[in-house]
N, C-alpha and C positions, 0 to 999 in steps of 0.2 A: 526424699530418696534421690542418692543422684544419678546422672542418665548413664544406662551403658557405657562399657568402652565399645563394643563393637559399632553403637549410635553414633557416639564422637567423632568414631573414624572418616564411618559413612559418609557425615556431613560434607570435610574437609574435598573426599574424594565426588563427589555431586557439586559443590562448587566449584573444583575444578574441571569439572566437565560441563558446567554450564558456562563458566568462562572460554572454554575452548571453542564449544559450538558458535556460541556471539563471534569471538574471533572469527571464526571459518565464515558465517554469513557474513558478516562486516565485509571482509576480502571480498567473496563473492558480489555481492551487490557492487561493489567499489570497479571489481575487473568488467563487470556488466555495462556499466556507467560507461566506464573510462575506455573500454579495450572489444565491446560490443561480444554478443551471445558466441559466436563463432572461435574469437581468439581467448575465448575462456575458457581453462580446461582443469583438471583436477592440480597438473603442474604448475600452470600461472597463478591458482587459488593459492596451496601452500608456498607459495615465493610470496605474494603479499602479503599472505598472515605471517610469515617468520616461522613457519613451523615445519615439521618434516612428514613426508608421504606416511609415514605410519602413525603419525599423529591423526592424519585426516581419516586414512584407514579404518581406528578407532569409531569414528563417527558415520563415517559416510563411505561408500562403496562403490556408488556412482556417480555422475555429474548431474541427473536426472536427481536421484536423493538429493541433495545439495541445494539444488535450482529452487525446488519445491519446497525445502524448508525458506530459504531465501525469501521466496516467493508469498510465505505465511509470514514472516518477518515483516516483510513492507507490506502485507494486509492489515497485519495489527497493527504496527505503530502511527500509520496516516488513519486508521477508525479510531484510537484512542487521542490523536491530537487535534482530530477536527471532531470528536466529542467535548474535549477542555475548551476550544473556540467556542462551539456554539453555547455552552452551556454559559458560560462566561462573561455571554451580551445579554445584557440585561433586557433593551430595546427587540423587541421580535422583531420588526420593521428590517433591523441592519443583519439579519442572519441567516437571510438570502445571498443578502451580497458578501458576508463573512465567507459562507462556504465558497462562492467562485473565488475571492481571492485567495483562502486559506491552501485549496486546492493548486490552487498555481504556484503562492510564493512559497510552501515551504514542504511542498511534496513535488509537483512535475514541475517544476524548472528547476530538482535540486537533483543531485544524483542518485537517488532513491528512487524517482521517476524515470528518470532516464532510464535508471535498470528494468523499470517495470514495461518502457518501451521499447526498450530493446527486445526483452523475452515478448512482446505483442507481437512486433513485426520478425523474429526469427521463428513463432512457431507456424507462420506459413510456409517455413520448407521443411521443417523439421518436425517428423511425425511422435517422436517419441516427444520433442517438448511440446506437440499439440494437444497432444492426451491430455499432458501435465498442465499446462496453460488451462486447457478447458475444463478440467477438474476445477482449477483454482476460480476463473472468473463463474462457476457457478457458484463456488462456495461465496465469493466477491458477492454475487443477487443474492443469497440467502439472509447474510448477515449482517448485509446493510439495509436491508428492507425493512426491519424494525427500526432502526433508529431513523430512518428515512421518515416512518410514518410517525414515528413520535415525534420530531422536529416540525415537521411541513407536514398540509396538504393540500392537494389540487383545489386550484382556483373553480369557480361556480362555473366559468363557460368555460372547463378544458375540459376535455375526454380521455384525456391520460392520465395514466397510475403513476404517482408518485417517483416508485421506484422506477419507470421506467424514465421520467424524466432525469434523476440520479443519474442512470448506465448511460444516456446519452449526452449527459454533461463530461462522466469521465470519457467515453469518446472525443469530444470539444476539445476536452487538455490534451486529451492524445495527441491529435492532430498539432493541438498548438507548439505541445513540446518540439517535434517534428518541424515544426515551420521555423518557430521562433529566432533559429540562425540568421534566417533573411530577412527576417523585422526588425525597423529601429523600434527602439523603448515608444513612441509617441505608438505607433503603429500598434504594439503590444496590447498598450492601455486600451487603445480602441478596438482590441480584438477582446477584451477581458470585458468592458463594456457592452460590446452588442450581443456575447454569452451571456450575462449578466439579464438584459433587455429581455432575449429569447426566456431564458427560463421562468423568467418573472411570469408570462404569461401564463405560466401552465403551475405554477409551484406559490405557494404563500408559508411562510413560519408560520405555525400555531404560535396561540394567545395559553399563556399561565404552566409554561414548561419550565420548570426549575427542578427536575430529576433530572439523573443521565438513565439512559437505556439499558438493558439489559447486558452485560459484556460476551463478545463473539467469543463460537467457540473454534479452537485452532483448525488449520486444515489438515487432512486426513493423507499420511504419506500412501 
């Protein structure tokens, strides 16, 4: 039997609005990076993406809606890409040190990170994005706490929970992104190293992980 036309229709019209949405956060993340929380606004968003105020309309209503999807955007794609890392290394030994560099080189030193430091440090003036921020960094501990505990767990003499060692590693990158301007590359490495050192103490990979985790679920506008 073949499918509906009204189905037909549907599809064309839902991929075209999942291509839009990607659109609008790609821009968003991008004006966060490059042009910081402040000078980011529903008019700088559709000027990058190429599209018109009632295009975005269609989607998004506020800058807060937007931020927030944004914001689930760079939560999943850095938990799905530093799931394909660790699962990837064969060696448990190296998947300590996988996650601190994975973390650095291809989420906060890129501008995906950058936007996610930006919205850190703007929602201390910013009540409305503080709300939205702190929505997200709980939803950040919930859904990384499984795969945290499935990967690693705490060494025999540390007294720390797993995930709490996590949230203060991504604290570490935080910082780091923030500093990194005024570090040379040698300087870097040594600051990736003694994160590196630190965590080791408290955090070990598990032995015979060849699943991935459960998959997160989005956050909640």
């Amino acid at each position: 039997m073949s499918e509906p036309i009204s189905a037909v229709k549907r599809r064309p019209q839902e991929d075209r609005r999942k291509t839009m949405r990607k659109r609008l956060i790609t821009a968003t993340i991008e004006s966060l990076a490059l042009e910081g929380y402040s000078a980011t606004t529903l008019r700088t968003i559709v000027l990058r993406a190429g599209v018109s105020r009632g295009a975005l309309g269609h989607h998004y209503s506020t800058k807060n809606e937007i931020i927030l999807d944004a914001a689930n955007d760079l939560l999943t794609r850095a938990y799905r890409r530093l799931g394909d890392v660790l699962l990837g290394i064969a060696d448990e030994d190296d998947r300590l040190r996988a996650l601190v560099i994975t973390l650095w080189d291809e989420i906060f030193s890129q501008p995906a990170g950058s936007a996610f430091v930006e919205l850190v440090v703007a929602s201390r003036h910013e009540p409305t994005l503080s709300n939205t921020f702190r929505t997200m960094y709980s939803h950040l501990t919930k859904v990384t706490e499984e795969p945290v505990n499935h990967y690693f767990e705490k060494r025999e003499a540390s007294n720390e929970a797993p995930i709490d060692v996590f949230l203060t590693l991504i604290n570490l990158m935080i910082g780091l992104n923030v500093t990194n301007a005024l570090a040379s590359p040698n300087n870097l490495q040594a600051e990736l190293d003694n994160i590196y050192r630190m965590i080791s103490q408290h955090l070990k990979a598990r032995r015979g992980v060849t699943t991935p985790p459960t998959p997160p679920k989005p956050l909640s506008p």
